[in-house]
Kinemage of the C-alpha trace (Angstrom):
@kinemage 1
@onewidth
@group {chain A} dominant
@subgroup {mainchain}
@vectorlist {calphas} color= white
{ca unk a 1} P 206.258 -63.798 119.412
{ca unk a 2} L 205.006 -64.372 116.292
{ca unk a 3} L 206.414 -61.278 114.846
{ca unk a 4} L 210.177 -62.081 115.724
{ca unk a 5} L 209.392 -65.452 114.306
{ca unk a 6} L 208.561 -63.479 110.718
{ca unk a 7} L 211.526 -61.399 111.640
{ca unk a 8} L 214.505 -62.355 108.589
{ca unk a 9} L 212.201 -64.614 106.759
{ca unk a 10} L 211.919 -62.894 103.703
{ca unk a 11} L 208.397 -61.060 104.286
{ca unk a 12} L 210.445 -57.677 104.768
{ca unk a 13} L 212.313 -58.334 101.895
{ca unk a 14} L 209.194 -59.549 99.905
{ca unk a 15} L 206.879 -56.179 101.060
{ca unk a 16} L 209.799 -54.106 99.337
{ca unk a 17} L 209.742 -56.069 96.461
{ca unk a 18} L 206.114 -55.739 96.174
{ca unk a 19} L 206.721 -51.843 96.786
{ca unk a 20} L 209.315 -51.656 93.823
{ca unk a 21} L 207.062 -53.769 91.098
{ca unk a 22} L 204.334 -51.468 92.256
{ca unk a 23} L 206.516 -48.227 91.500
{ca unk a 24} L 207.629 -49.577 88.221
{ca unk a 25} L 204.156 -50.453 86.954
{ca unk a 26} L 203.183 -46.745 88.220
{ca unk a 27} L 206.506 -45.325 86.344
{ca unk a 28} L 205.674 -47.346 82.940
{ca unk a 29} L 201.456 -46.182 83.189
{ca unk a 30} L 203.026 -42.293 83.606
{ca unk a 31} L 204.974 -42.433 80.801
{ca unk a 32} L 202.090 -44.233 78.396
{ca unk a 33} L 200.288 -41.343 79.235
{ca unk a 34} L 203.301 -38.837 78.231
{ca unk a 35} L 203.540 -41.059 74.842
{ca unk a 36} L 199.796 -40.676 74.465
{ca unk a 37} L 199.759 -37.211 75.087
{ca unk a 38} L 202.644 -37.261 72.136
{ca unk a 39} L 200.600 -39.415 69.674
{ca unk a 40} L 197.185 -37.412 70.144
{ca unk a 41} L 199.064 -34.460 69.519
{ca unk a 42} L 200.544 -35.703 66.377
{ca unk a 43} L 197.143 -37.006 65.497
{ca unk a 44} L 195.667 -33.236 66.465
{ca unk a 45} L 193.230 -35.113 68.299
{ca unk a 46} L 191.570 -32.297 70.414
{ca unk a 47} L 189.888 -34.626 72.363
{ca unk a 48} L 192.297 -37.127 72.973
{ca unk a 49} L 194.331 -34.487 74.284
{ca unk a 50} L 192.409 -33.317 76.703
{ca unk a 51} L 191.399 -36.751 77.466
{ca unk a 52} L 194.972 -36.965 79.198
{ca unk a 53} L 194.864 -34.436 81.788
{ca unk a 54} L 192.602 -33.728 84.749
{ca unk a 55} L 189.598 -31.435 84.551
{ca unk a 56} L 190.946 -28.789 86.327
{ca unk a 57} L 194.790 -29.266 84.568
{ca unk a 58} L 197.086 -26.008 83.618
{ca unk a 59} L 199.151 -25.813 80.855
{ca unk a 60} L 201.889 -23.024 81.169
{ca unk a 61} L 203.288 -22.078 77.661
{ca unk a 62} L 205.971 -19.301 76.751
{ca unk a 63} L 204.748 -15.786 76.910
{ca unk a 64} L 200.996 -16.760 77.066
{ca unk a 65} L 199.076 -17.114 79.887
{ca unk a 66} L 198.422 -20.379 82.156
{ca unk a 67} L 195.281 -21.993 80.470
{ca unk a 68} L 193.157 -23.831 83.062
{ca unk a 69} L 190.506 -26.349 83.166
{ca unk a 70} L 189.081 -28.847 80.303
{ca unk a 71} L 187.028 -25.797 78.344
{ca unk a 72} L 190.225 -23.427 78.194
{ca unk a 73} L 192.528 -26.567 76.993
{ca unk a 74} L 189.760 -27.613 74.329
{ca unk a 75} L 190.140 -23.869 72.959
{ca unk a 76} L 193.854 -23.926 73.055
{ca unk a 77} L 194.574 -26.795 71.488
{ca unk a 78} L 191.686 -26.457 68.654
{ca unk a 79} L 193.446 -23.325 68.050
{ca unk a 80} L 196.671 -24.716 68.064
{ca unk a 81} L 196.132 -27.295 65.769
{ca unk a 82} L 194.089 -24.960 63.302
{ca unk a 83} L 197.219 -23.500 62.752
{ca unk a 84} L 199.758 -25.886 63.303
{ca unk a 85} L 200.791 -29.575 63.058
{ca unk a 86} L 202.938 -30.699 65.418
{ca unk a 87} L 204.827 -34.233 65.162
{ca unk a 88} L 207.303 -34.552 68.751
{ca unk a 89} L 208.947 -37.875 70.571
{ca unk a 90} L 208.865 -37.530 74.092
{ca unk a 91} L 212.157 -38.798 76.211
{ca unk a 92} L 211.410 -38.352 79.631
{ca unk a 93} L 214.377 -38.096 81.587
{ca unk a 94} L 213.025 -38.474 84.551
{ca unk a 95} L 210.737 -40.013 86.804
{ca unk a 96} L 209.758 -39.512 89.724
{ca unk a 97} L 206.303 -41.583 91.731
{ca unk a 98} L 205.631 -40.271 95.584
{ca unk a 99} L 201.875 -42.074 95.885
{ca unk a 100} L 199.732 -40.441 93.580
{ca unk a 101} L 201.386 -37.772 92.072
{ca unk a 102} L 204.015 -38.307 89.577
{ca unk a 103} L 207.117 -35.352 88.642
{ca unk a 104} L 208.190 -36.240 84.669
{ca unk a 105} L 211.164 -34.150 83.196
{ca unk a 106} L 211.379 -34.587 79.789
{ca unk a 107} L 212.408 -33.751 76.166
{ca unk a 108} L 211.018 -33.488 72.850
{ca unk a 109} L 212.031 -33.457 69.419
{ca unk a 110} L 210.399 -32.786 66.654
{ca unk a 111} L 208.880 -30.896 63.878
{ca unk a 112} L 206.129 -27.741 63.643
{ca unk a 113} L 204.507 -27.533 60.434
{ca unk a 114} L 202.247 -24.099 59.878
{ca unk a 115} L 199.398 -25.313 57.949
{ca unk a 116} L 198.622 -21.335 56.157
{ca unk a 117} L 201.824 -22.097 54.421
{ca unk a 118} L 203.288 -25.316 54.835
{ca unk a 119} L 206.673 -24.540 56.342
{ca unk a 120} L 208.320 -26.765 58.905
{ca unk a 121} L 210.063 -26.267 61.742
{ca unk a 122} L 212.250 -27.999 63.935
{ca unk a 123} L 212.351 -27.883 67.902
{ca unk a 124} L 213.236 -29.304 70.482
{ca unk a 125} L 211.723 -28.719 73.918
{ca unk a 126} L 211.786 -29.506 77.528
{ca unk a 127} L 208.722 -30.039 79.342
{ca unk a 128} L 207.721 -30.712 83.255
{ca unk a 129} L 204.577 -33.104 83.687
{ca unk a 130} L 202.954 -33.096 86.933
{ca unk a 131} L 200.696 -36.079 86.843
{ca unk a 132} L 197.959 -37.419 89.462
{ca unk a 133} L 196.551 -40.640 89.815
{ca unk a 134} L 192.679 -39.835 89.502
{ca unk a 135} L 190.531 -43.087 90.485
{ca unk a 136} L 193.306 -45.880 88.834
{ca unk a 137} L 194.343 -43.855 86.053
{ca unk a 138} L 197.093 -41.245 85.699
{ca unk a 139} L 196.327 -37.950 84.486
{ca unk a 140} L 198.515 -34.647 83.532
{ca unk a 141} L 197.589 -32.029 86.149
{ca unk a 142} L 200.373 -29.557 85.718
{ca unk a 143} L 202.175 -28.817 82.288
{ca unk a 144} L 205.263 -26.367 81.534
{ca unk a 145} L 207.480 -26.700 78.602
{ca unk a 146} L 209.696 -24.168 76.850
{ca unk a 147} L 212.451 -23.945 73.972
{ca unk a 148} L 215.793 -25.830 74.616
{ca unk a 149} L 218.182 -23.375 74.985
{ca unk a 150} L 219.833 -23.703 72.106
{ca unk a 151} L 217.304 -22.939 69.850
{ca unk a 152} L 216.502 -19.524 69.177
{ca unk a 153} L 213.709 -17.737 67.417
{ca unk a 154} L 211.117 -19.313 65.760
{ca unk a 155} L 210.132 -22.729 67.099
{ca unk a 156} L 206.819 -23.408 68.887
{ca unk a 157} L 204.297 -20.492 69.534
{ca unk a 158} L 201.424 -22.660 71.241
{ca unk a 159} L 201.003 -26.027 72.208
């Protein structure tokens, strides 16, 4: 009885509001971390990198092999960023929040500068984030990117 009283009042309609704030808060804290993972790597921040993913993350890059875990991600990008600087705006496209895991497509632009010699680079990239919610925070669990496919040669040889 009480239920068909409730029935059209607005609680229905207020639950899915509820449900739609709560997937737009979740949508804007998954892509702070994708603009945090962006800043720390223009900052070559090792730490703060790694800070952004889970501790048991993979990172797939072109031609290299999937690096897993915090200890293979410290040694990529400390490598990476002992030979490179790398400056990129991330657009994500899309995305997408089923509980706690998160799906980001996105884009970056930017520029790769080789430190041995200065040069500079542009590229562009695409990228798929896989992101879980660990405790209350959001974390990168799964990383791809690769070359947009207009660009060819050159461009980005690590992270």
């Amino acid at each position: 009885m009480i239920s068909s009283d409730l029935e059209g009042t607005g609680l229905e309609s207020g639950a899915a509001g509820w449900a739609a704030s709560a997937a737009i808060d979740d949508a804007a804290a998954v892509r702070a971390v994708i603009e945090a993972y962006g800043d720390r790597l223009a900052a070559a921040d090792v730490a703060g990198v790694v800070s952004q993913f889970t501790g048991n993350a993979a990172a797939m890059q072109p031609e290299l092999e999937t690096v897993v875990g915090s200890q293979q991600l410290t040694a990529t990008y400390d490598a990476a960023f002992e030979n490179m600087r790398l400056d990129f705006t991330f657009r994500p496209d899309d995305i997408t929040v089923q509980g706690d895991l998160a799906v980001v497509r996105a884009t970056s632009q930017g520029t790769i500068t080789i430190r041995a010699t200065g040069e500079t680079q542009p590229a562009r990239l695409r990228q798929l984030f896989v992101l879980e919610r660990v405790r209350a925070d959001w974390k990168i669990a799964q990383y791809m990117y690769q070359q947009m496919p207009e660009q060819s040669g050159g461009g980005c040889s690590g992270i």
